[in-house]
C-alpha positions in Angstrom: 6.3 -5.0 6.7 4.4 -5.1 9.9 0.7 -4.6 10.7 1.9 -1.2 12.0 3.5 -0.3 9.1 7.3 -0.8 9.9 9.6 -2.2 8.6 10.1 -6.0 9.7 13.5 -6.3 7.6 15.8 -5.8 11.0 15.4 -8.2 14.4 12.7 -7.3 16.5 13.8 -9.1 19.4 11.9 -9.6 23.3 14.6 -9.9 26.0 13.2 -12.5 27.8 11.7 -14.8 25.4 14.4 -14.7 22.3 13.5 -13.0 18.7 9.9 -12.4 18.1 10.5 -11.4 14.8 13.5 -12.1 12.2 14.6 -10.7 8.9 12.1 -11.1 5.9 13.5 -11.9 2.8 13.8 -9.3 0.5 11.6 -9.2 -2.8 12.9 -11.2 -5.8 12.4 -10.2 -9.1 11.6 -13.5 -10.3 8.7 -13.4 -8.3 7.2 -10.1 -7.9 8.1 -9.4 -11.6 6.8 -12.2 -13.3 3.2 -12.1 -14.5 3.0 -16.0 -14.5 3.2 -15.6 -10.7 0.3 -13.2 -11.0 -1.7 -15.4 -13.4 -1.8 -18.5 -11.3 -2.4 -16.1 -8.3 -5.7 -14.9 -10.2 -6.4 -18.8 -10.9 -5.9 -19.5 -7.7 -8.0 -17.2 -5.4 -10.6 -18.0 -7.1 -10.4 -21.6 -5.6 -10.0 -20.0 -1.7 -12.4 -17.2 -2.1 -14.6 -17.1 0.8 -16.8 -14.9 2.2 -17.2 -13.7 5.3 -17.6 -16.4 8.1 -20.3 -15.1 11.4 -21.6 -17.3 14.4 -24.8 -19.4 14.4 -27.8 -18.3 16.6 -27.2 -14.6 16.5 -28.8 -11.4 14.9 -27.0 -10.0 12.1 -25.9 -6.9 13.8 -24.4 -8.8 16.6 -22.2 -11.5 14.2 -21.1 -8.6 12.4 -19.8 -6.7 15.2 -18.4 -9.8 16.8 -16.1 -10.7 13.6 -15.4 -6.8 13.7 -14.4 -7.5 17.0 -12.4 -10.3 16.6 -10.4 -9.3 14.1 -9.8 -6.3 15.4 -8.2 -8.1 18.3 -5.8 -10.3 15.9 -4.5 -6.8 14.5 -3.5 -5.5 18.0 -1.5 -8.9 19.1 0.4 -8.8 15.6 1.0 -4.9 16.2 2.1 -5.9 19.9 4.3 -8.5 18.1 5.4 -6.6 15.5 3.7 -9.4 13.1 3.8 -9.4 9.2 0.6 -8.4 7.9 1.0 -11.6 5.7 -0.3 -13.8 8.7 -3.2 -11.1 9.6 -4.7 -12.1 6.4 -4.3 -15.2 6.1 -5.9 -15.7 9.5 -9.0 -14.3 8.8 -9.2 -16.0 5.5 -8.9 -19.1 7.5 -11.7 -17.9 10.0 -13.9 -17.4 7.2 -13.3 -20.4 5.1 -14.1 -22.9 8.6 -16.7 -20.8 9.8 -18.4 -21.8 6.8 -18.0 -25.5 6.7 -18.4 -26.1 10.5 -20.8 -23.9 12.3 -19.6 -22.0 15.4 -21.4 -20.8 18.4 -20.1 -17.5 20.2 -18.8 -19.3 23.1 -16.2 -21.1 20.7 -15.6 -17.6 18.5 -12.7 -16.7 20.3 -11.2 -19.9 20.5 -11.9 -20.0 16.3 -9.5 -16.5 16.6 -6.9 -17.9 18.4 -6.0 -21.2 16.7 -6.2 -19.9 13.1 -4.1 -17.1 13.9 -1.6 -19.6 16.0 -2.1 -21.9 12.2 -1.0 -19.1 10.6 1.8 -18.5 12.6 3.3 -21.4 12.0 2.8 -21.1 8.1 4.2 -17.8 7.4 6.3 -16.4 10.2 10.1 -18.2 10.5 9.9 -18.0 14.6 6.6 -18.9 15.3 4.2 -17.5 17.7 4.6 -20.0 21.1 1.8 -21.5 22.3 2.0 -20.3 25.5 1.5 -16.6 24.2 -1.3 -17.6 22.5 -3.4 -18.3 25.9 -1.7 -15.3 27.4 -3.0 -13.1 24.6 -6.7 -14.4 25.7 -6.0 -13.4 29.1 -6.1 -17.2 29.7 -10.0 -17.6 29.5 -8.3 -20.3 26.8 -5.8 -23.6 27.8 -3.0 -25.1 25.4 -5.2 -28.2 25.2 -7.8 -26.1 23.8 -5.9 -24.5 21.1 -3.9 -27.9 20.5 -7.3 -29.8 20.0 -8.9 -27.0 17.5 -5.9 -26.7 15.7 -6.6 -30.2 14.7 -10.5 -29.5 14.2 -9.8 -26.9 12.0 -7.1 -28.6 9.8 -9.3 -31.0 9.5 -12.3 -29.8 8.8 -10.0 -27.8 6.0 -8.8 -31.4 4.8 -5.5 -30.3 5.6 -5.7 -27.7 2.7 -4.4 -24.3 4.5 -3.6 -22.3 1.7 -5.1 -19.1 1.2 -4.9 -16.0 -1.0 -5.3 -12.8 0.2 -4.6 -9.5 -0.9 -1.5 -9.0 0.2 0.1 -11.6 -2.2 -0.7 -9.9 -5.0 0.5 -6.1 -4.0 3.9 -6.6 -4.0 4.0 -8.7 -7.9 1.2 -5.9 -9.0 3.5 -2.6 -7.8 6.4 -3.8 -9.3 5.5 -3.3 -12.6 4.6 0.6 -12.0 7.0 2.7 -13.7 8.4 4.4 -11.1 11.7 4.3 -9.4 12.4 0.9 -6.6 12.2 3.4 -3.8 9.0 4.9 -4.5 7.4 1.5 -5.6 8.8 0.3 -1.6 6.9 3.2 -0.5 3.3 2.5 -2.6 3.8 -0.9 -1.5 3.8 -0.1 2.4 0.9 1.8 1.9 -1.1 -0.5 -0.2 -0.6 -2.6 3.0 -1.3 -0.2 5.6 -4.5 0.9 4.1 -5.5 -3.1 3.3 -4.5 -3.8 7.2 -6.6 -0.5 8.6 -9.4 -2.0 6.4 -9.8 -5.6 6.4 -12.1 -6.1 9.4 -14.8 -4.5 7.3 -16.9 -8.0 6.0 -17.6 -6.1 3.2 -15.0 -5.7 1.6 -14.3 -9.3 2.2 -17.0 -10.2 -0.3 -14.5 -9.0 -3.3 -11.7 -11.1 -4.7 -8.3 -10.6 -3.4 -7.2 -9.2 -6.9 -10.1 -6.5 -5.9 -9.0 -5.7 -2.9 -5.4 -5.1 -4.1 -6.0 -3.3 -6.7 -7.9 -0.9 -5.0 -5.7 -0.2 -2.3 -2.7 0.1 -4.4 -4.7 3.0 -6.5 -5.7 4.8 -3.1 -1.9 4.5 -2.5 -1.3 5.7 -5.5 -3.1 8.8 -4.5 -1.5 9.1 -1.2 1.9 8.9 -2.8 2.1 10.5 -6.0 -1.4 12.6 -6.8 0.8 15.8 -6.0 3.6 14.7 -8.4 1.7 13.7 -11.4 -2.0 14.6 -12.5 -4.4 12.9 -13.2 -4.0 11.8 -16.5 -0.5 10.3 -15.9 -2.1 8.5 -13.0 -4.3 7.3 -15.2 -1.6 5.8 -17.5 -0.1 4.1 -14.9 -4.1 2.1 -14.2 -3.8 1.2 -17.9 -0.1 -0.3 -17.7 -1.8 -2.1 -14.6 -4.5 -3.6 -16.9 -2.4 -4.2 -20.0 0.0 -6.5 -18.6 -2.0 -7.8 -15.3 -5.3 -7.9 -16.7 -7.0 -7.1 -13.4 -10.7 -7.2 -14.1 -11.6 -4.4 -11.2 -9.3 -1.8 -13.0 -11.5 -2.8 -16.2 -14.5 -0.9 -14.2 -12.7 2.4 -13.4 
């Protein structure tokens, strides 16, 4: 599913340039009902956690709108592109994890912006976003050489290590075992996402693990999507079966 919410399983195509989307692959079993997955998830985030990342030689207020900012940028382009939230979040994890190791000025912030997302690109989405596009999205205040010579700063400075785990790898495993029919889990899914997407500019809520984040947005989902249907009680239920099987140590606190 895309930033906006759609669907991303069909070709979203640009007549000029070729597909800027293609098919995703539909959700296997093995994975996304298979609590090992989840486990090593859990052990893993805690390894990529970062907080949020803000420029040197600036006030508080003004770093914190300027990541706001920025971020809020990303999420338009991969709405324009009809981008898989998947690569939204990853960029910003990787934002946040070089802005701490290497400390950026404002001048640079956009530039920061640009290459992780065009990283991330490359990492998650089977057609890439071109290079080219990436300077047109900045209005061209940025060159190719630019982007080409922090893309190596930043996997550097990373030590090549551009993993990250974000909260939308764990929605999908995490819905799966709710006990409710695979149409209306596809629909708590999407809007676990959405709200995560509408949200994730916020620094902080960037201060929680992934598994947090997740799990609260799949119970506001759950809200969204079945309060009417079942009361509170059953809802309820369905947060233990959550913390029987997954263990999720935010759902401990509710």
């Amino acid at each position: 599913m895309d930033v906006s919410g759609q669907d991303t399983s069909d070709h979203c195509t640009n007549s000029s340039e070729g597909p800027v989307t293609v098919a995703q692959a539909r959700y296997d079993p093995f994975f996304t009902r298979n609590l090992r997955v989840i486990e090593d998830l859990l052990i893993d985030e805690k390894r990529y956690h970062s907080t949020p990342g803000f420029c040197v030689s600036q006030s508080p207020a003004r770093t914190t709108w300027m990541r706001r900012s920025l971020l809020n940028w990303l999420r338009d382009i991969c709405i324009h592109r009809g981008t898989d939230g998947e690569v939204l979040a990853h960029t910003a994890q990787l934002i946040d994890r070089y802005m701490h190791i290497v400390p950026t000025e404002q001048n640079e912030y956009q530039l920061v912006g640009a290459t992780c997302f065009f990283i991330s690109s490359k990492l998650k989405e089977t057609v890439p976003i071109a290079l080219r596009k990436v300077t047109e999205y900045t209005a061209n205040s940025l060159t190719e050489q630019d982007v080409l010579a922090k893309e190596l700063t930043v996997c550097i400075s990373l030590m090549w290590d551009l993993t990250c785990i974000t909260p939308v790898d764990f929605v999908a495993p995490v819905v799966e075992f709710l006990e409710f029919v695979p149409s209306l889990r596809q629909i708590i899914r999407q809007a676990a996402l959405c709200i995560y997407i509408k949200a994730f500019h916020v620094e902080e809520i960037s201060t929680y693990m992934p598994s947090y984040i997740a799990a609260a947005c799949i119970l506001y989902a759950l809200n969204l999507t079945v309060h009417r249907d079942l009361s509170d009680t059953a809802i309820r239920s369905k947060c233990d079966m959550i913390k029987r099987k997954i263990n999720f140590r935010l759902i401990y606190s509710l």
